[in-house]
SEROGU-434162 format. One record per residue (C-alpha): residue number from 1; x, y negated, z. Coordinates in steps of 0.001 Angstrom, whole numbers, m for minus. Last residue first. Layout:
{kevex NUM,{X,Y,Z}}
...
***
This chain:
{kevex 386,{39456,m38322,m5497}}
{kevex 385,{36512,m38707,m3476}}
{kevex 384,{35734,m35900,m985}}
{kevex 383,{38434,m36340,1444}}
{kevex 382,{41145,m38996,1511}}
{kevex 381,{38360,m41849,53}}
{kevex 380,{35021,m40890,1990}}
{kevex 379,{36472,m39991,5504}}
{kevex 378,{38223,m43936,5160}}
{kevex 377,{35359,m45191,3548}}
{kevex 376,{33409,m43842,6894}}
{kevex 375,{35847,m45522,9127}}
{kevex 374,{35957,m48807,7918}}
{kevex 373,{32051,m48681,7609}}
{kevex 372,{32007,m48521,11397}}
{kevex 371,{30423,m46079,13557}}
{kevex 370,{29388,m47656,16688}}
{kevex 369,{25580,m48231,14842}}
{kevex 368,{24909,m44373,14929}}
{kevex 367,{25856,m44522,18809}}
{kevex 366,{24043,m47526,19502}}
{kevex 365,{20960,m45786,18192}}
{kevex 364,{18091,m48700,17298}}
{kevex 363,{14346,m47174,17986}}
{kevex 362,{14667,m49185,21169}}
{kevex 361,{12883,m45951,22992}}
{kevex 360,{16093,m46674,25665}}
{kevex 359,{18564,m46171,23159}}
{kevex 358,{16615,m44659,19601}}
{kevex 357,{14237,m41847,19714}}
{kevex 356,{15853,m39654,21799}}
{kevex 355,{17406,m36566,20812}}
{kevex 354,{20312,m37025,23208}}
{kevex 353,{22453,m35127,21162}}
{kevex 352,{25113,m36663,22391}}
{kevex 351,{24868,m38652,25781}}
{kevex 350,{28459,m38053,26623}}
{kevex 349,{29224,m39884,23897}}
{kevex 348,{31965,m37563,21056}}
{kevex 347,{30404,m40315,18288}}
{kevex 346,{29659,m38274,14757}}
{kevex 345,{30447,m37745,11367}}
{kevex 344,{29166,m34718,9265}}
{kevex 343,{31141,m33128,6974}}
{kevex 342,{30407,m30821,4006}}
{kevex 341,{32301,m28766,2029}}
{kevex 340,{32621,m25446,4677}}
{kevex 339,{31178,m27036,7394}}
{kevex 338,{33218,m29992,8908}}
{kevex 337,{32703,m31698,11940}}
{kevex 336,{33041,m35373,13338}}
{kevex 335,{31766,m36066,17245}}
{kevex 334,{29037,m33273,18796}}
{kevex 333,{28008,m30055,20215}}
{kevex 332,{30974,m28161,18652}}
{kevex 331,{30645,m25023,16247}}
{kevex 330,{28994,m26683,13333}}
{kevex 329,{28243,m23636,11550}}
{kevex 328,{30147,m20464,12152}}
{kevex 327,{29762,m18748,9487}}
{kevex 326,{27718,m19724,6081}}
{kevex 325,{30633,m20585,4061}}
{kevex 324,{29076,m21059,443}}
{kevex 323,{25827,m21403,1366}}
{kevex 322,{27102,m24800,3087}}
{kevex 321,{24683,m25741,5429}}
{kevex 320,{24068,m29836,5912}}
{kevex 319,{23578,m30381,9922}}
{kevex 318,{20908,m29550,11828}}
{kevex 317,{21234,m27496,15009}}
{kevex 316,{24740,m27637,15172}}
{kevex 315,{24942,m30957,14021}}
{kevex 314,{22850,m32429,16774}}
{kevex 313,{20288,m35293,16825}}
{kevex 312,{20515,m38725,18575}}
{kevex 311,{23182,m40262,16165}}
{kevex 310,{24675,m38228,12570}}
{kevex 309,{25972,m40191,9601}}
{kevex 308,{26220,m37323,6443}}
{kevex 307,{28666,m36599,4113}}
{kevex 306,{27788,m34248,1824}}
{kevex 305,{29750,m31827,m1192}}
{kevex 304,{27039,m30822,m3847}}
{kevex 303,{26149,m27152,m3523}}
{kevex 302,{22178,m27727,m4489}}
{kevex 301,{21710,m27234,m907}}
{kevex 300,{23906,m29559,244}}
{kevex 299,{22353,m32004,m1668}}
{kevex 298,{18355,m30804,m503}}
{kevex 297,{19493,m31098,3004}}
{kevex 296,{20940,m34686,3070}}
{kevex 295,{17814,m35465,799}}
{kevex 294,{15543,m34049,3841}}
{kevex 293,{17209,m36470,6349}}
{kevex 292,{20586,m36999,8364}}
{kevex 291,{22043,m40079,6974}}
{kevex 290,{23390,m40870,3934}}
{kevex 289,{26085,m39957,1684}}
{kevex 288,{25557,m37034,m1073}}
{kevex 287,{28194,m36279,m3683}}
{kevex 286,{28294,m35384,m7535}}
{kevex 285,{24856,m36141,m8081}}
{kevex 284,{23102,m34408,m11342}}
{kevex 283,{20990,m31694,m9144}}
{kevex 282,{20021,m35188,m6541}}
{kevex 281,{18211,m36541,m9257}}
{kevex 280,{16655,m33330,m10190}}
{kevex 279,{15474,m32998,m6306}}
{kevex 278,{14417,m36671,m6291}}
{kevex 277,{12398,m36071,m9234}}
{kevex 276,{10682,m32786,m7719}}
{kevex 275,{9885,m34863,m4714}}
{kevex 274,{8444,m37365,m6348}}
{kevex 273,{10430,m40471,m7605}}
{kevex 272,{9796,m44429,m7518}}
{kevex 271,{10088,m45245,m3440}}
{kevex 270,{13563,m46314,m3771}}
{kevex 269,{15266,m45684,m7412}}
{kevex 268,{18225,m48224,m7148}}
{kevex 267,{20453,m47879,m9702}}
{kevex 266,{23624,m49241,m9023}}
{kevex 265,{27028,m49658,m11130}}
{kevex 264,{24871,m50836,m14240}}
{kevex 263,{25435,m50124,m17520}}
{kevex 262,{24513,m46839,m17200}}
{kevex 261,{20864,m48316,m17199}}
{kevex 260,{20875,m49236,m20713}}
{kevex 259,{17814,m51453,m19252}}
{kevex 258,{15959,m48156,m19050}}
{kevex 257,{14108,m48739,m22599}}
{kevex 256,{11686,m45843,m21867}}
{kevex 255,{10148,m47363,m18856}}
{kevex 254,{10168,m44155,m16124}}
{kevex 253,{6973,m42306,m16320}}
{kevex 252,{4125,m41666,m13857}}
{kevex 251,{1639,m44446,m15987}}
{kevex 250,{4686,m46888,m16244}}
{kevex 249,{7347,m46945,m13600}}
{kevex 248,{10144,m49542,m13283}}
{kevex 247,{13943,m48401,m12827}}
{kevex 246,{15773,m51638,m10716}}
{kevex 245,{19726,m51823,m12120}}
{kevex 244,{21741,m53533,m9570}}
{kevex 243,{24846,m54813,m10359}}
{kevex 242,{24010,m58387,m11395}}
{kevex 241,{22032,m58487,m7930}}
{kevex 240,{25575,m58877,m5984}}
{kevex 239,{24887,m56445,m2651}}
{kevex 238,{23996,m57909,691}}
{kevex 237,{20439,m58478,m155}}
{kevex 236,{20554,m54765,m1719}}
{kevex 235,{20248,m53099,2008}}
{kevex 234,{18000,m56047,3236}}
{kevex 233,{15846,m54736,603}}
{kevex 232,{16300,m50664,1042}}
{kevex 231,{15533,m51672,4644}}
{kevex 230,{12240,m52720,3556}}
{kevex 229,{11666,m50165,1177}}
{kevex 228,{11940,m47577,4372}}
{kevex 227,{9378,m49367,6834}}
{kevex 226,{7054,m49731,3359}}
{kevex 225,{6984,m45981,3050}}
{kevex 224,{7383,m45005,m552}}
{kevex 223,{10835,m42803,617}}
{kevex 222,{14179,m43534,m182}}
{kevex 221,{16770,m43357,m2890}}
{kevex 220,{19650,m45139,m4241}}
{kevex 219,{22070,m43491,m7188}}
{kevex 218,{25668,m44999,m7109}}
{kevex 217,{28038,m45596,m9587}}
{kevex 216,{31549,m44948,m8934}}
{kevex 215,{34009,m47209,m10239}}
{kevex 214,{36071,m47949,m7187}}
{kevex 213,{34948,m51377,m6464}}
{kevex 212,{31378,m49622,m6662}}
{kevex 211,{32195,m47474,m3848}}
{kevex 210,{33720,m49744,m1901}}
{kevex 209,{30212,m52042,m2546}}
{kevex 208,{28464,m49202,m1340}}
{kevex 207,{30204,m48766,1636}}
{kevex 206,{29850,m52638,2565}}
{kevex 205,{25931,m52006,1431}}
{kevex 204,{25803,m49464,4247}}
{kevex 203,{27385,m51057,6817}}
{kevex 202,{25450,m54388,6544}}
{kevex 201,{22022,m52151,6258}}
{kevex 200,{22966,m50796,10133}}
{kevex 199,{22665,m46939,9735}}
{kevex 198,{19258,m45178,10473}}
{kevex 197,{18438,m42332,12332}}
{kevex 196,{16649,m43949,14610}}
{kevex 195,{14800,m45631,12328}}
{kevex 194,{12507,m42213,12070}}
{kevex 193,{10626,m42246,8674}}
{kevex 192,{14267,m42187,7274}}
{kevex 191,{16278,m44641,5110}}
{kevex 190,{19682,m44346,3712}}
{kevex 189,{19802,m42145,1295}}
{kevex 188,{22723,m42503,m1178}}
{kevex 187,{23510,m39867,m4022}}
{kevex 186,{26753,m40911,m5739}}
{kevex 185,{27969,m40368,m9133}}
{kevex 184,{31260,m39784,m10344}}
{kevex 183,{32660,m41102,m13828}}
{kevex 182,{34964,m39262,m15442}}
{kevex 181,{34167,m41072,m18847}}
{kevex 180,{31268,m42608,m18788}}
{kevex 179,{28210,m41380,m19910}}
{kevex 178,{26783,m41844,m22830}}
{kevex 177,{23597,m43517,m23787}}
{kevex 176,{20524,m43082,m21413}}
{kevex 175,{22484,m42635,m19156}}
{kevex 174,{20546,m42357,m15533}}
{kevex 173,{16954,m41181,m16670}}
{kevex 172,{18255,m39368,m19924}}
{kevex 171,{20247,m37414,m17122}}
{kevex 170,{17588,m36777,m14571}}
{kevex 169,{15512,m35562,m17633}}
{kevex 168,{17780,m33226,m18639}}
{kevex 167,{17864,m31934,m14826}}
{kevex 166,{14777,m31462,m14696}}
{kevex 165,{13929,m29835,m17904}}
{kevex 164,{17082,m27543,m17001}}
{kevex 163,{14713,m26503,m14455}}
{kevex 162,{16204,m26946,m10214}}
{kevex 161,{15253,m24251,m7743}}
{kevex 160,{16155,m24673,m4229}}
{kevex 159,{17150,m21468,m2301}}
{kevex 158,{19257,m22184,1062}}
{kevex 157,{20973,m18809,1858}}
{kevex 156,{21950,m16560,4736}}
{kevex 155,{24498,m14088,4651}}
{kevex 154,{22613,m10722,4037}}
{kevex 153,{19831,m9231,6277}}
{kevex 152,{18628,m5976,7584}}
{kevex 151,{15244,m6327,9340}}
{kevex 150,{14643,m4942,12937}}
{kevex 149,{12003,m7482,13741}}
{kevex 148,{14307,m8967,16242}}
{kevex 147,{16531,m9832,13410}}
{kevex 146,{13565,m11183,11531}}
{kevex 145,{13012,m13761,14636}}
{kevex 144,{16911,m14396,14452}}
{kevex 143,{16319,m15587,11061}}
{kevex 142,{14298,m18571,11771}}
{kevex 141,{17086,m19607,14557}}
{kevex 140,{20003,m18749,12422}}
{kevex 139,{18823,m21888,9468}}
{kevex 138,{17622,m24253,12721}}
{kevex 137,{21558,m23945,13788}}
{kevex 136,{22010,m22273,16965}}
{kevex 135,{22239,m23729,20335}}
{kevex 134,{18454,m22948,20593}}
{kevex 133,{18748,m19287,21032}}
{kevex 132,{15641,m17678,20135}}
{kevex 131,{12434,m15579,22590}}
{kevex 130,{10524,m13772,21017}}
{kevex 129,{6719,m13731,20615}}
{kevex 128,{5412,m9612,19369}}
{kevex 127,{1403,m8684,19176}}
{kevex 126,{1231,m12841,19584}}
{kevex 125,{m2075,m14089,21086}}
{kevex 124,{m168,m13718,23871}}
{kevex 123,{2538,m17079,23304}}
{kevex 122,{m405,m18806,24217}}
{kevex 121,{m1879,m18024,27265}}
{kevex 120,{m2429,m21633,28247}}
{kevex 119,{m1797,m24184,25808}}
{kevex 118,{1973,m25075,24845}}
{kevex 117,{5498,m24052,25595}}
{kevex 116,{7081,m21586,23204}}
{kevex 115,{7878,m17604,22437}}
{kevex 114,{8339,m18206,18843}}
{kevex 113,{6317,m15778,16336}}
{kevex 112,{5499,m12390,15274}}
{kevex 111,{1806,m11407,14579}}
{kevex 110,{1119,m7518,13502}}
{kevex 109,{m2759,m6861,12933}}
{kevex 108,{m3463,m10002,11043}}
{kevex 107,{m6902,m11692,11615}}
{kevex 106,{m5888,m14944,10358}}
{kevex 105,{m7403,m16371,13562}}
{kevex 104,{m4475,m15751,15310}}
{kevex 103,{m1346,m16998,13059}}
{kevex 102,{m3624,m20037,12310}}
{kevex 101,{m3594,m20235,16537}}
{kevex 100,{m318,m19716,16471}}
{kevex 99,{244,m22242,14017}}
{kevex 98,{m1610,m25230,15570}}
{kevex 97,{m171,m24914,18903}}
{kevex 96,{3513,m25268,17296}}
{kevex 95,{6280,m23056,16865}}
{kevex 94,{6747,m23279,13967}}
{kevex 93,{8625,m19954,12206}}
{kevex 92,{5141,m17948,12598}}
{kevex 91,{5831,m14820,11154}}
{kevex 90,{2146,m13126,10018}}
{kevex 89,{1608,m9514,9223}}
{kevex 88,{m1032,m8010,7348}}
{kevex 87,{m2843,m10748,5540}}
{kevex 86,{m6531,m10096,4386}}
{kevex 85,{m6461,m13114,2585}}
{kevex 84,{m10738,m14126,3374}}
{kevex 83,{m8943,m15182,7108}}
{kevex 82,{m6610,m18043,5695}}
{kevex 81,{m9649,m19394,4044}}
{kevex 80,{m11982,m19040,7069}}
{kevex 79,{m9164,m21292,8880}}
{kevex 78,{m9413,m23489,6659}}
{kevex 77,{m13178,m23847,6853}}
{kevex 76,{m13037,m23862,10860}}
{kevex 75,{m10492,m26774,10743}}
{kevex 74,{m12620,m28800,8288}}
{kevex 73,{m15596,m28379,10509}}
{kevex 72,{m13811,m29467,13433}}
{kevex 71,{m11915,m32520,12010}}
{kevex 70,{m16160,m33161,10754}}
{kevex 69,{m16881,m33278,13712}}
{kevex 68,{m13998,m34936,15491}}
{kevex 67,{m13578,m37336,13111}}
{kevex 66,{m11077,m37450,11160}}
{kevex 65,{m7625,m38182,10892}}
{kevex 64,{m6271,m34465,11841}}
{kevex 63,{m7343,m33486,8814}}
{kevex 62,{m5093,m35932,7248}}
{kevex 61,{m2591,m32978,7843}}
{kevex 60,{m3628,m31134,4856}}
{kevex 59,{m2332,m27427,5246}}
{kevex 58,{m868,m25583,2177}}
{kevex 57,{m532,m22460,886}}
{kevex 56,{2342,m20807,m1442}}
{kevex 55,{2284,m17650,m3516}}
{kevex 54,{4551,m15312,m4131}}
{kevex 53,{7634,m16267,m2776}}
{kevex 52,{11133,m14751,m3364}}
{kevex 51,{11709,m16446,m6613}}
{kevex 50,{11330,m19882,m5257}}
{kevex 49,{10000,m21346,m8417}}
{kevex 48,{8757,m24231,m6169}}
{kevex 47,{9309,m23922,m2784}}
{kevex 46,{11186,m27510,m2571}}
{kevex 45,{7899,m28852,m3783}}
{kevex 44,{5677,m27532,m756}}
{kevex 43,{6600,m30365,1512}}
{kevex 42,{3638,m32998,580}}
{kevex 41,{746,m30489,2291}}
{kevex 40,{2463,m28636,4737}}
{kevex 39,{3553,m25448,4706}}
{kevex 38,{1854,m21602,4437}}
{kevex 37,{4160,m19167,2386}}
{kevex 36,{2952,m15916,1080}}
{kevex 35,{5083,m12870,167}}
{kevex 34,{3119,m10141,m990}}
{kevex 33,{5230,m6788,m976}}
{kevex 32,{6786,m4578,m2878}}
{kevex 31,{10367,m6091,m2274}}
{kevex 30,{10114,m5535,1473}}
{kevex 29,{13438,m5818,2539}}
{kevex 28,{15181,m8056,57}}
{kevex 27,{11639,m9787,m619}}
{kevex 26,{11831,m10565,3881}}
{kevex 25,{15492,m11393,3610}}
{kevex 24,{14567,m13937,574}}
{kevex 23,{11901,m15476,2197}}
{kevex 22,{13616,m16197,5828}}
{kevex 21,{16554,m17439,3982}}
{kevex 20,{14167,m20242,2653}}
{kevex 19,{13533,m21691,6625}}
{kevex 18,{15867,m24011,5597}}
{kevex 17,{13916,m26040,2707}}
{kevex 16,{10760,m26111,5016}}
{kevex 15,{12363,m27872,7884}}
{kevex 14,{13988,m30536,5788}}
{kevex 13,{10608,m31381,4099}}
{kevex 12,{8554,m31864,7294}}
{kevex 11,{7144,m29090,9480}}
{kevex 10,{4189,m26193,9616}}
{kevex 9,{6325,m23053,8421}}
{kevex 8,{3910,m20284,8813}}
{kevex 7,{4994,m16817,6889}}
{kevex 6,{2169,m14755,5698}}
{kevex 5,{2708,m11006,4470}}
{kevex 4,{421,m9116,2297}}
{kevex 3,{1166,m5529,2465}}
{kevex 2,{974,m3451,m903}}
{kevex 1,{0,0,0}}
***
C-alpha cells in the first residue's frame, strides 16, 4: 500500500527552505510513498519542483484576521480538508499549537512531532513527541526527529530548484547587452521584517560604494513591506544616484528597454520580484552579503559563497549551510565563523544570542551596529573577493 505522508512546516521562508533534507530522507526511505508538504501560504515557492515532494498544501494565515466566527468556521473547513487526505503519518517539524492540533485532527494513525510548551496536554495528542537538542543547527534539529524514527539518512541537503527559464531571464533582466568582462555580481539584502536584524544604512551604502569602487556591480533586494523600502531609501540616499539603475514593472513584467541596465554599477530591485524572481536573481549572483534572512538562506543554498551580519540570533542554530561541508556547523556560540564557504560575522558579547528583539525591545541591536564597515570590507576583500 501506498502511504500518504504529511509533513507540517508552519514558518517563514527561511524555515521552510531548511527543513528540505527532511523530504529527501523521507523519498530516500520511502520512495513509494506520498510525500505531502503543508507550509504557509507565501513560503511555498522555494518547494517548487522539489523532486522529493509530491504535492504541497498551504495554510492562509489571514485566517487568523477574522472574526472569530467566521476565524472558526474557516479553521473547521481546513481542517476538514486536511482530514478528506486520508494521511497516514504526520511529522510535525513546527512546533507550534496550531500544528499539532492540524497533526491531530488529520486523523493520522502515527503522529510524530516536537515535544514543546503550549496548551495543556499537548505534546499527547502525539502517538510519538521527542524531545531535540536545541544547540544544533535548525537543518540537524528537523532531522533528528527522523533519526528517532529509525530512518537511515545521508548528509543533509538544502534542495532549491532553479529553471534555465529562470535563470535566462535573470540574465536578460541584468544585461541586457553583454556582460562585462569578469565582472562579479553581488547579491545585497539588507532589510528584514525584524529591524533587529538590520545593519545601520550608513554602513551598508559605505560597503556598497567599496564594492562599486572595485568594479563589482551589485544586485539590491528587499521585501514590498514599506518598513523595508524605507531603509532601502536612506540606504541609496547615501549612494551617488548616477549609479543607480531603478527596474520599473509593467503588468508583472520588467520594462523591456531596461535602461541598458549593465550600464549601471547598481540595480536596485527592492520590493519588484516574487519569490521565484528573487530565487533566479540570486541563481546568477556570484556572492551574497546581507544580513541573516531568507535570501541569506536561498544564496547559500544555491552554492554561492555568503557573508552574512549576525546580532541577537545564533549561528549555530541559523547560519548559511554549506551542502558542500555539512559537518560540524557553526561550532561556537558566537563572534566570526566559517562554514565550509560561508562566513558569518559576529560580536563575542556576553549577551550573544540574546534573541531579543533589539537592546532593551529598542528594535536597534548595539551589537549588529558595533560592527564597522571597515571591518566587513576587510572579511570581503582577503576572502571571498578576489
Amino acid at each position: 500500500m501506498r502511504r500518504k505522508i504529511l509533513v507540517i512546516k508552519l514558518r517563514h521562508i527561511g524555515d521552510v527552505l531548511l527543513s528540505t533534507p527532511v523530504f529527501k530522507t523521507l523519498k530516500e526511505n520511502f520512495p513509494s510513498d506520498h510525500i505531502t508538504v503543508l507550509v504557509n501560504k507565501g513560503t511555498e515557492a522555494v518547494l517548487e519542483n522539489n523532486p522529493h515532494i509530491d504535492e504541497i498544501l498551504t495554510y492562509d494565515r489571514d485566517i487568523k484576521k477574522l472574526p472569530t466566527f467566521k476565524r472558526y468556521k474557516e479553521e473547521l473547513k481546513f481542517l476538514r480538508k486536511i482530514r478528506k487526505h486520508g494521511f497516514h503519518i504526520t511529522i510535525e517539524l513546527t512546533g507550534g499549537d496550531r500544528a499539532t492540533l492540524i497533526s491531530f485532527f488529520s486523523g493520522a494513525k502515527e503522529r510524530f512531532g516536537i515535544k514543546s510548551k503550549g496548551f495543556l496536554g499537548k505534546n499527547f495528542l502525539y502517538t510519538k513527541a521527542f524531545s531535540v537538542d536545541g544547540a544544533k543547527h535548525i537543518v540537524l534539529q528537523n532531522l533528528e526527529i527522523l533519526q528517532k524514527m529509525g530512518l537511515k539518512m545521508e548528509k543533509p541537503k538544502i534542495i532549491l530548484h532553479v529553471s534555465e527559464e529562470e535563470k535566462k531571464w535573470a540574465k536578460k533582466l541584468i544585461f541586457p547587452g553583454e556582460r562585462k568582462l569578469n565582472q562579479k555580481l553581488v547579491h545585497i539584502h539588507p532589510t528584514s521584517r525584524w529591524l533587529f536584524k538590520c545593519w545601520k544604512d550608513e554602513y551598508m551604502a559605505k560597503v556598497i560604494k567599496w564594492l562599486v569602487s572595485n568594479d563589482y556591480k551589485v544586485i539590491l533586494t528587499s521585501s514590498k513591506e514599506d518598513r523595508e523600502l524605507e531603509k532601502i531609501k536612506s540606504i541609496l540616499s547615501y549612494i551617488d544616484p548616477k549609479w543607480v539603475c531603478d527596474l520599473s514593472l509593467i503588468s508583472g513584467e520588467f520594462q523591456e528597454n531596461s535602461v541598458t541596465s549593465e550600464s549601471y554599477p547598481v540595480i536596485n530591485l527592492a520590493g519588484k520580484l516574487t519569490l521565484r524572481q528573487l530565487i533566479a536573481i540570486s541563481s546568477i549572483c556570484d556572492i551574497y552579503f546581507g544580513i541573516d534572512t531568507a535570501p541569506m538562506h536561498i544564496s547559500a543554498a544555491l552554492g554561492k559563497p555568503v557573508i552574512a551580519l549576525f546580532g541577537p540570533s545564533g549561528a549555530f542554530h541559523w547560519g548559511p549551510w554549506d551542502n558542500e561541508v555539512c559537518e560540524n556547523p557553526y561550532s561556537k556560540r558566537k563572534g566570526i565563523q566559517k562554514f565550509g564557504k560561508n562566513i558569518v560575522i559576529q560580536r563575542e558579547w556576553k549577551c550573544i544570542p540574546c534573541g531579543q528583539d533589539g537592546c532593551e525591545g529598542s528594535k536597534i541591536s548595539k551589537c549588529l551596529f558595533d560592527i564597522k564597515p571597515e571591518e566587513v570590507i576587510e572579511i570581503l576583500s582577503s576572502t571571498l573577493i578576489k
